[in-house]
Jmol script that loads the backbone (N, CA, C; Angstrom):
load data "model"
ATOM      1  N   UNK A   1      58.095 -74.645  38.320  1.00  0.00           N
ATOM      2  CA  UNK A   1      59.504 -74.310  38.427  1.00  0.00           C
ATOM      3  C   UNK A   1      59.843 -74.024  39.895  1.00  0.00           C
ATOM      4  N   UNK A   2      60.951 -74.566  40.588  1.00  0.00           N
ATOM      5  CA  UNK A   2      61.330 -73.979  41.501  1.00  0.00           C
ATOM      6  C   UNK A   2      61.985 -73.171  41.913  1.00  0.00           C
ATOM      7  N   UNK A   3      62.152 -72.115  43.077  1.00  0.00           N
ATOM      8  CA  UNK A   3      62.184 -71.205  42.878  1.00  0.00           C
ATOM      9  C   UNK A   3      63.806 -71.694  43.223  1.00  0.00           C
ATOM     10  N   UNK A   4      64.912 -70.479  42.852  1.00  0.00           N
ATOM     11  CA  UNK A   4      66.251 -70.706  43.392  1.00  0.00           C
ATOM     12  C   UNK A   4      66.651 -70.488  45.053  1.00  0.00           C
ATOM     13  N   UNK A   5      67.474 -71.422  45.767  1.00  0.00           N
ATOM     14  CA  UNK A   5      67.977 -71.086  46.403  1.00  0.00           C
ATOM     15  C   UNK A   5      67.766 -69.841  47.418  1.00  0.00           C
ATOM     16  N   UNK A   6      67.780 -69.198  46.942  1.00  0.00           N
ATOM     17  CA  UNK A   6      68.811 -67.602  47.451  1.00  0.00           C
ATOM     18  C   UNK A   6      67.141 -67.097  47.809  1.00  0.00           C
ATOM     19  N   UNK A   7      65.830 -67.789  47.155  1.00  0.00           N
ATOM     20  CA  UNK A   7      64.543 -67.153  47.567  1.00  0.00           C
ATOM     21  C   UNK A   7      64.249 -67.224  48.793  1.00  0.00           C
ATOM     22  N   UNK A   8      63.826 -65.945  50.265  1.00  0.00           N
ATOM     23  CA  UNK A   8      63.486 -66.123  51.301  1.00  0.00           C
ATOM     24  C   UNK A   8      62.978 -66.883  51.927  1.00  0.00           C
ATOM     25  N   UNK A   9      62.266 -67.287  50.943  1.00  0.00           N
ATOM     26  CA  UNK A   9      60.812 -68.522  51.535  1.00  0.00           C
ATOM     27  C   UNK A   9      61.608 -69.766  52.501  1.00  0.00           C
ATOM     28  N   UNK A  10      62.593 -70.316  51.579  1.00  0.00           N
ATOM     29  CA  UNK A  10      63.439 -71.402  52.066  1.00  0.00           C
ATOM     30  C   UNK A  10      63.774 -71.258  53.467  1.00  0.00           C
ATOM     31  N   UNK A  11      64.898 -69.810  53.406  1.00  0.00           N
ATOM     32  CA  UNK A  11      65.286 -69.820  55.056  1.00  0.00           C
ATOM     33  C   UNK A  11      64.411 -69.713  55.877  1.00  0.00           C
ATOM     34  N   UNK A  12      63.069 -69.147  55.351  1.00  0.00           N
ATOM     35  CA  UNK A  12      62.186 -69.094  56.853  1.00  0.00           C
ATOM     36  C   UNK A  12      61.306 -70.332  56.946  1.00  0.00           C
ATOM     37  N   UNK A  13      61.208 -71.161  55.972  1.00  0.00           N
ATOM     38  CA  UNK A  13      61.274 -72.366  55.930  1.00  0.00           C
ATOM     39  C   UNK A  13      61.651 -73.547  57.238  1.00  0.00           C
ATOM     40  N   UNK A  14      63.211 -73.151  56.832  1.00  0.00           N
ATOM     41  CA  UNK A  14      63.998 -74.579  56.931  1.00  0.00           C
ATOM     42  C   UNK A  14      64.607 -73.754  58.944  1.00  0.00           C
ATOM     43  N   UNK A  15      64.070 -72.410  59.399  1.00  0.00           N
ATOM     44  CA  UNK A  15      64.166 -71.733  60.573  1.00  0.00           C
ATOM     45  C   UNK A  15      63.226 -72.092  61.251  1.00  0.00           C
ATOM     46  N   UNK A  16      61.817 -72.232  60.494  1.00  0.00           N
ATOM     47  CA  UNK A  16      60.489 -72.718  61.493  1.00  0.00           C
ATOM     48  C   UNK A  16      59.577 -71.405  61.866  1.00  0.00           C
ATOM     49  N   UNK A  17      60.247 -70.509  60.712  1.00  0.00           N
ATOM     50  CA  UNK A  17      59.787 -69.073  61.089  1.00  0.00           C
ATOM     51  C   UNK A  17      58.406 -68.740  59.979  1.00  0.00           C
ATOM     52  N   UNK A  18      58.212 -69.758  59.300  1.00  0.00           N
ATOM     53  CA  UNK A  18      56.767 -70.193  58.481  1.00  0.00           C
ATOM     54  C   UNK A  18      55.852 -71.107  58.740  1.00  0.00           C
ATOM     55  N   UNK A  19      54.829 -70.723  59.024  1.00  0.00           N
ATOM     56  CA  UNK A  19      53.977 -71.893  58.957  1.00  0.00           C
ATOM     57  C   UNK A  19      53.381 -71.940  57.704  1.00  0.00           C
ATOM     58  N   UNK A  20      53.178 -73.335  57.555  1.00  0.00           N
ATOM     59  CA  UNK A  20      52.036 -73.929  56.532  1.00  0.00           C
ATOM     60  C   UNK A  20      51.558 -75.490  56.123  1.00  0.00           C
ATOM     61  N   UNK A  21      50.415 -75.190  56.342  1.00  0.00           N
ATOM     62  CA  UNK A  21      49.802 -77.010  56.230  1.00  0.00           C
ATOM     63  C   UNK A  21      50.413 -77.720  55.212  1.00  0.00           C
ATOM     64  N   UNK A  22      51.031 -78.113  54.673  1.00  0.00           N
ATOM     65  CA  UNK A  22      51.320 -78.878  53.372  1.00  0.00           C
ATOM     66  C   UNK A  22      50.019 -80.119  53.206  1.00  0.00           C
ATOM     67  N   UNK A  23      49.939 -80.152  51.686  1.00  0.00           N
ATOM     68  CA  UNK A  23      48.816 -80.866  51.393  1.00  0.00           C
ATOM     69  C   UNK A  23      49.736 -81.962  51.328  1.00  0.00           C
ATOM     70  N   UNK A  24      50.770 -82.379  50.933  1.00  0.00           N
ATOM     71  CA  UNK A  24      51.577 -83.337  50.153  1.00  0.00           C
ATOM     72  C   UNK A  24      52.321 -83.934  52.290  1.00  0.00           C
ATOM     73  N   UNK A  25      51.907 -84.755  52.289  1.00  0.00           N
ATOM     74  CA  UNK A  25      52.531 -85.597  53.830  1.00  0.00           C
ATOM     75  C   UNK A  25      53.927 -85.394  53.726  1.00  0.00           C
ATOM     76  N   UNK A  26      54.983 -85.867  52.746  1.00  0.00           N
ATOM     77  CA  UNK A  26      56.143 -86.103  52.558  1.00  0.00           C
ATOM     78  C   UNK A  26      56.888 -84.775  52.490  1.00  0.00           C
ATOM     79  N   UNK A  27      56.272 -83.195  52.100  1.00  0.00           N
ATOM     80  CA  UNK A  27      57.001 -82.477  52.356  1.00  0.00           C
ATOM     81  C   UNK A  27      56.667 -82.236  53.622  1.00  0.00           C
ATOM     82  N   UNK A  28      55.472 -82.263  54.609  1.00  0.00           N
ATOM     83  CA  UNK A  28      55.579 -81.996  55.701  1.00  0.00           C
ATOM     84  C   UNK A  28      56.363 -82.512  56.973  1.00  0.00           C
ATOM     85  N   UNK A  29      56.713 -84.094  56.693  1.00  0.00           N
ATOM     86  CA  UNK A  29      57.815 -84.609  57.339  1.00  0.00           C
ATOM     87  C   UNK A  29      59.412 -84.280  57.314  1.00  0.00           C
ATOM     88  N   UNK A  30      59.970 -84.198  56.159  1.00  0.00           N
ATOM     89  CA  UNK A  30      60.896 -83.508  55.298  1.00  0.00           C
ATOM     90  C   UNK A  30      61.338 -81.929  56.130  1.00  0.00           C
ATOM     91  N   UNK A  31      59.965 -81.336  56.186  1.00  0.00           N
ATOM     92  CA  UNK A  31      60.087 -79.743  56.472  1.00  0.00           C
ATOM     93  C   UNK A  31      60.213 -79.563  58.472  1.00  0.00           C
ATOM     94  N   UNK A  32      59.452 -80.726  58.442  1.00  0.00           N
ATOM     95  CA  UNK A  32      59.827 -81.158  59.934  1.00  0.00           C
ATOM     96  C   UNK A  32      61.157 -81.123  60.762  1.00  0.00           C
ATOM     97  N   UNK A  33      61.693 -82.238  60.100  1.00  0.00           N
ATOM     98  CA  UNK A  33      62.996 -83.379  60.159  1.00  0.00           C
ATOM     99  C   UNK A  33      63.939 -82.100  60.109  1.00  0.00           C
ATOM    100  N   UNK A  34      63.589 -81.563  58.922  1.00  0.00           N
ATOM    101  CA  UNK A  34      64.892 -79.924  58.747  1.00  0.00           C
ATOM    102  C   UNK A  34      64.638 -78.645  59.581  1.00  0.00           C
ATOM    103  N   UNK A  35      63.262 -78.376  59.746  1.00  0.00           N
ATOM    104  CA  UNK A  35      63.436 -77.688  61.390  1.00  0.00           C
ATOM    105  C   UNK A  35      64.192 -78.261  62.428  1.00  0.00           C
ATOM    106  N   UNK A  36      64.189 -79.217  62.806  1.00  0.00           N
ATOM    107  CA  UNK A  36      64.234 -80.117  64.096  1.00  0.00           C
ATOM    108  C   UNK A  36      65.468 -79.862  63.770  1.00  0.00           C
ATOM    109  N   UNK A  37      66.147 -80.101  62.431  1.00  0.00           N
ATOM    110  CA  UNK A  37      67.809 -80.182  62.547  1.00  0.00           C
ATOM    111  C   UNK A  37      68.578 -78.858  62.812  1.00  0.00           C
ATOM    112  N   UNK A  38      67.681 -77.626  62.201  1.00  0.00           N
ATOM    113  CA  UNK A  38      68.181 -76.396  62.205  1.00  0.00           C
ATOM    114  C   UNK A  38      68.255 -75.872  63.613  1.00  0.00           C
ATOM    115  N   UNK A  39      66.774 -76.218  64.769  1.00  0.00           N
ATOM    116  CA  UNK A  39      67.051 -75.976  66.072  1.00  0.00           C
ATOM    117  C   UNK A  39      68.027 -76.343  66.474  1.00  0.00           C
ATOM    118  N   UNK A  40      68.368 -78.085  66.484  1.00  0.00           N
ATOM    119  CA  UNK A  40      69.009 -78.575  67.474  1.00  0.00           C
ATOM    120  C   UNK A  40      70.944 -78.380  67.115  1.00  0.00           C
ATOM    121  N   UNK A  41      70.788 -77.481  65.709  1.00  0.00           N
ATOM    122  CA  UNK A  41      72.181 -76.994  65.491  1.00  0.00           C
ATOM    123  C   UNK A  41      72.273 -75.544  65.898  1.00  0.00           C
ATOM    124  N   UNK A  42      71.374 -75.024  66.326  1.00  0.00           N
ATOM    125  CA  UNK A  42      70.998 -73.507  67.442  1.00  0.00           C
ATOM    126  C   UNK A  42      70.909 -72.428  66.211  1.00  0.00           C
ATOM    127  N   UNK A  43      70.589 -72.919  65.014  1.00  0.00           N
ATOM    128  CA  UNK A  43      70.587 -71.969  63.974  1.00  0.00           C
ATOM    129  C   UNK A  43      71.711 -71.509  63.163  1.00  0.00           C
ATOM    130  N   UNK A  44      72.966 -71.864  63.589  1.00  0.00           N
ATOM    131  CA  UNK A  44      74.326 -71.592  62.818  1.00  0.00           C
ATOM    132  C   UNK A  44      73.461 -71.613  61.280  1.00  0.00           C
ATOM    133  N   UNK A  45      74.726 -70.477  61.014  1.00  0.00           N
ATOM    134  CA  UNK A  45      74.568 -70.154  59.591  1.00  0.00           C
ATOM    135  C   UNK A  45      74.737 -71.191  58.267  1.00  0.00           C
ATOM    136  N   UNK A  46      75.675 -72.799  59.393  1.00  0.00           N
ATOM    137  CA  UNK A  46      76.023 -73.450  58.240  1.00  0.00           C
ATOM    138  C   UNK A  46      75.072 -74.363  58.364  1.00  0.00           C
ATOM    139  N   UNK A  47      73.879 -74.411  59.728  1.00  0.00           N
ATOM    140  CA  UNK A  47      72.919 -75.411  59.507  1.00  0.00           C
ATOM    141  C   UNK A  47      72.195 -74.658  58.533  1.00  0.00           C
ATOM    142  N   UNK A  48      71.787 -73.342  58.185  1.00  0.00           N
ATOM    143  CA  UNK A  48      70.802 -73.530  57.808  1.00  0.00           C
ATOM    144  C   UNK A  48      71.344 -73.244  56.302  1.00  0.00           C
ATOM    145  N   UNK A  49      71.960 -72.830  56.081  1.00  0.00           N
ATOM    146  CA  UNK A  49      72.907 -73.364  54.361  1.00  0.00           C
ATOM    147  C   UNK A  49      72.367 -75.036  53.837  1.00  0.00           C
ATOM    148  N   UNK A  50      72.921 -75.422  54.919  1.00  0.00           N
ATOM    149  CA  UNK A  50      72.573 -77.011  54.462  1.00  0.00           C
ATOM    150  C   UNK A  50      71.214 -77.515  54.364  1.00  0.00           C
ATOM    151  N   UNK A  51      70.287 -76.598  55.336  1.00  0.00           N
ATOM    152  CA  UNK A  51      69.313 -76.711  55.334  1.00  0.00           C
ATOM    153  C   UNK A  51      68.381 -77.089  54.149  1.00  0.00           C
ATOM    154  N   UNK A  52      68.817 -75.484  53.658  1.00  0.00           N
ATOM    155  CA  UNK A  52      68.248 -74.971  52.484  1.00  0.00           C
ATOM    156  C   UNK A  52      68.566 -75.869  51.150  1.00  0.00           C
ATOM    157  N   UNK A  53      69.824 -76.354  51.470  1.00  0.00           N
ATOM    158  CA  UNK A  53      70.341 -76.904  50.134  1.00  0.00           C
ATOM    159  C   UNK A  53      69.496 -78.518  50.153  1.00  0.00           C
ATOM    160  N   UNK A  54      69.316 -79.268  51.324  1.00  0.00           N
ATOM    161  CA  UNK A  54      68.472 -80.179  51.096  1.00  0.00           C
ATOM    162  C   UNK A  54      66.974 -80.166  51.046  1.00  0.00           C
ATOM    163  N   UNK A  55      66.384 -79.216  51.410  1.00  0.00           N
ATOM    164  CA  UNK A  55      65.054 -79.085  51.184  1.00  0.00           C
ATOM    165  C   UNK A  55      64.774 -78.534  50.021  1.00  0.00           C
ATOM    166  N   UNK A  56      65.665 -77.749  49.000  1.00  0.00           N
ATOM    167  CA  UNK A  56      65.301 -77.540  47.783  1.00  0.00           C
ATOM    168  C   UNK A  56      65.474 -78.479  47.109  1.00  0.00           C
ATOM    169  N   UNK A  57      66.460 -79.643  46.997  1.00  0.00           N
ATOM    170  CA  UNK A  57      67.139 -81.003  46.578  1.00  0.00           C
ATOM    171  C   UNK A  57      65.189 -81.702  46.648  1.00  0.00           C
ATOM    172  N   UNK A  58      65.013 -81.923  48.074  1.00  0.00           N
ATOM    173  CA  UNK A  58      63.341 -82.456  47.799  1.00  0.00           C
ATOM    174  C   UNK A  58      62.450 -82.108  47.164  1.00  0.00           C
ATOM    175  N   UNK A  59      62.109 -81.010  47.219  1.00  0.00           N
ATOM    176  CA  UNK A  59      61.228 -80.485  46.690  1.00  0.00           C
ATOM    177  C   UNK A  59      61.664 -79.796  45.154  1.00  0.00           C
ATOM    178  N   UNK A  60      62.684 -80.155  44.432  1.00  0.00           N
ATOM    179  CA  UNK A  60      63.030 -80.390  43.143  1.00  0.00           C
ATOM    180  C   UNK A  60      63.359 -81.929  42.702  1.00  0.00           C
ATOM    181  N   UNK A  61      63.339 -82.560  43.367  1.00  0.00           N
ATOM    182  CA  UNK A  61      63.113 -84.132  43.057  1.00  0.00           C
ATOM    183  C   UNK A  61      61.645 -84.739  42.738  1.00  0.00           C
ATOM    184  N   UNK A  62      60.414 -84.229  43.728  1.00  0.00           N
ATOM    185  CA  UNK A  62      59.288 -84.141  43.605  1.00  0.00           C
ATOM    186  C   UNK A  62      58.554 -83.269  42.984  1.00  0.00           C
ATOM    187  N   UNK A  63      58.626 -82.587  42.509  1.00  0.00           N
ATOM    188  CA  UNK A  63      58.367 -81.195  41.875  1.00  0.00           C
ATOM    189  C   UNK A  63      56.479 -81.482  41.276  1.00  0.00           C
ATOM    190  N   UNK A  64      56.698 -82.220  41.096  1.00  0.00           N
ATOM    191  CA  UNK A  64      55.200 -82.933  40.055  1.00  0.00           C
ATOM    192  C   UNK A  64      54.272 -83.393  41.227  1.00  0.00           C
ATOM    193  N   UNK A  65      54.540 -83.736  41.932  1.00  0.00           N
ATOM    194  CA  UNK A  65      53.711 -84.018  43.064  1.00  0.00           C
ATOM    195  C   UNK A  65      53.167 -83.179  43.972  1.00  0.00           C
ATOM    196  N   UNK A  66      54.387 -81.752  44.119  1.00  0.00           N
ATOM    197  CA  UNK A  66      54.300 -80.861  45.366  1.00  0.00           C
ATOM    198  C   UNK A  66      53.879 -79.461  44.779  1.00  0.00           C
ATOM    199  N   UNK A  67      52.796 -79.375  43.500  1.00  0.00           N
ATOM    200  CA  UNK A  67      53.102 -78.595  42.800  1.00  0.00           C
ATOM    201  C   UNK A  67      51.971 -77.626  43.995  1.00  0.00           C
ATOM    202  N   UNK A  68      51.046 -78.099  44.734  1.00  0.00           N
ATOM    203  CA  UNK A  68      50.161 -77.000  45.211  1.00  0.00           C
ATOM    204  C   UNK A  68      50.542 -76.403  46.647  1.00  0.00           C
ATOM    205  N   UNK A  69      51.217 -77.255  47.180  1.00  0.00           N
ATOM    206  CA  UNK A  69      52.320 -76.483  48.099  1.00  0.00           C
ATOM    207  C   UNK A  69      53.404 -75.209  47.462  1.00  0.00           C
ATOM    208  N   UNK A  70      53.977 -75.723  46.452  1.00  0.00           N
ATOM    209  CA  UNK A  70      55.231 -74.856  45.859  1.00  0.00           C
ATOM    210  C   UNK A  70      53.919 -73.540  45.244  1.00  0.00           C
ATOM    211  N   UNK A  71      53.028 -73.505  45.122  1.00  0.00           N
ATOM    212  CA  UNK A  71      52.273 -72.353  44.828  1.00  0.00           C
ATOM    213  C   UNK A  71      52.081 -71.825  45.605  1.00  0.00           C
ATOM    214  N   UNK A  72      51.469 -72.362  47.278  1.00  0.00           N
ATOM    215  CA  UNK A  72      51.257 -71.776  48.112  1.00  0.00           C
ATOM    216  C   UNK A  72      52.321 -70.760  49.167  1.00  0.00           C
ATOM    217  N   UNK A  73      53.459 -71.861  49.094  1.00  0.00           N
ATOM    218  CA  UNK A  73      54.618 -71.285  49.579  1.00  0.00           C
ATOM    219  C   UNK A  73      55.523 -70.187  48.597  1.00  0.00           C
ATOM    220  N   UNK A  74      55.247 -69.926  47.332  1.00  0.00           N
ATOM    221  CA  UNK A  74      56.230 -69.324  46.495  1.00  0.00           C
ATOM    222  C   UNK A  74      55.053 -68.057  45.985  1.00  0.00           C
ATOM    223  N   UNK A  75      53.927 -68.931  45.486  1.00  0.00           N
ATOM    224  CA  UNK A  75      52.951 -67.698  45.192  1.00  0.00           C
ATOM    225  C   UNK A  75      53.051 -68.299  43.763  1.00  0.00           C
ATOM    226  N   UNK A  76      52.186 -67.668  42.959  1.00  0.00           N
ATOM    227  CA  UNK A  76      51.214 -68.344  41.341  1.00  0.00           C
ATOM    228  C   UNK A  76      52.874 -68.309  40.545  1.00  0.00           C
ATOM    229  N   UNK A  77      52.956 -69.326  39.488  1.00  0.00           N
ATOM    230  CA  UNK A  77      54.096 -69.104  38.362  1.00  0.00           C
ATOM    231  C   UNK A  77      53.862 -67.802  37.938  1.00  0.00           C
ATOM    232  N   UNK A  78      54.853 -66.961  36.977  1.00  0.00           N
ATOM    233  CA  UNK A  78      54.350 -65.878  36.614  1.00  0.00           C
ATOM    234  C   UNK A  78      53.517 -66.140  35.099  1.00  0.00           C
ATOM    235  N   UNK A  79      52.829 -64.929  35.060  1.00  0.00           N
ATOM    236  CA  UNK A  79      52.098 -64.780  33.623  1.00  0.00           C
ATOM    237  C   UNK A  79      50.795 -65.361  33.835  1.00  0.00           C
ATOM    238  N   UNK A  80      50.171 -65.880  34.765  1.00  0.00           N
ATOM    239  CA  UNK A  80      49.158 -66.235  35.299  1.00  0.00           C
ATOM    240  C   UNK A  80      48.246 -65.226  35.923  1.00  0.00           C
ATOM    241  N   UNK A  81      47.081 -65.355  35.098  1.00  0.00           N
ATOM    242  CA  UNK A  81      45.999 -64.137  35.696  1.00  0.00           C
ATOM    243  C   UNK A  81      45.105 -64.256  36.931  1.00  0.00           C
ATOM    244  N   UNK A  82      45.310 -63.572  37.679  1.00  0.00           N
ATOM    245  CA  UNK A  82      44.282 -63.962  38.686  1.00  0.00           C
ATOM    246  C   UNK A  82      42.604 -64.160  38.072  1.00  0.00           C
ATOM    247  N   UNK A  83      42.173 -65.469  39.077  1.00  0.00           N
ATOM    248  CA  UNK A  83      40.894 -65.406  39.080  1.00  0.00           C
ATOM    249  C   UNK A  83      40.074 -65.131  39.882  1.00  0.00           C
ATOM    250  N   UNK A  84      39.174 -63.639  38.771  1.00  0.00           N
ATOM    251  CA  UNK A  84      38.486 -62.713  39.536  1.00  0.00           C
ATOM    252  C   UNK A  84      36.930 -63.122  39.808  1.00  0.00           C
ATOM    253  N   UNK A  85      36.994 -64.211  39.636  1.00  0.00           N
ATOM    254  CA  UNK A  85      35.606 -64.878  40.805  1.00  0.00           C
ATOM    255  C   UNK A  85      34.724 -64.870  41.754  1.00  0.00           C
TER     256      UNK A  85
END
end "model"
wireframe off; spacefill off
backbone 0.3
color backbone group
């Protein structure tokens, strides 16, 4: 499931204020392309609105593919027990 909108992760995301390797190539280009756009709009509030609204658009289009990124970046679905290994 993805997470909504309004979840932090996105803006610090789509700001460049997160790092993370993505296993999946296509969100890492994607997550690229929308930094690059959010700088070179100096961060306005309405780049990164838009930001957000197309990088969740991807990564809810792909959802089945990007599922071990969207864990890493969001954290386990709930109701899931950790494994104490």
């Amino acid at each position: 499931m993805i997470p909504p909108k309004s979840h932090p992760a996105w803006r610090a995301l789509v700001k460049g204020e997160r790092a993370h390797s993505f296993k999946a190539l296509s969100a890492a280009l994607c997550v690229s392309r929308i930094v690059r756009f959010v700088q070179k709009e100096g961060g306005s509030p309405a780049s990164v609105e838009l930001a957000v609204e197309d990088l969740h658009a991807f990564f809810t289009k792909l959802e089945g593919t990007l599922g071990e990124d969207l864990k890493a970046l969001f954290g386990k679905e709930p109701g899931h027990a950790r494994d104490g290994r």
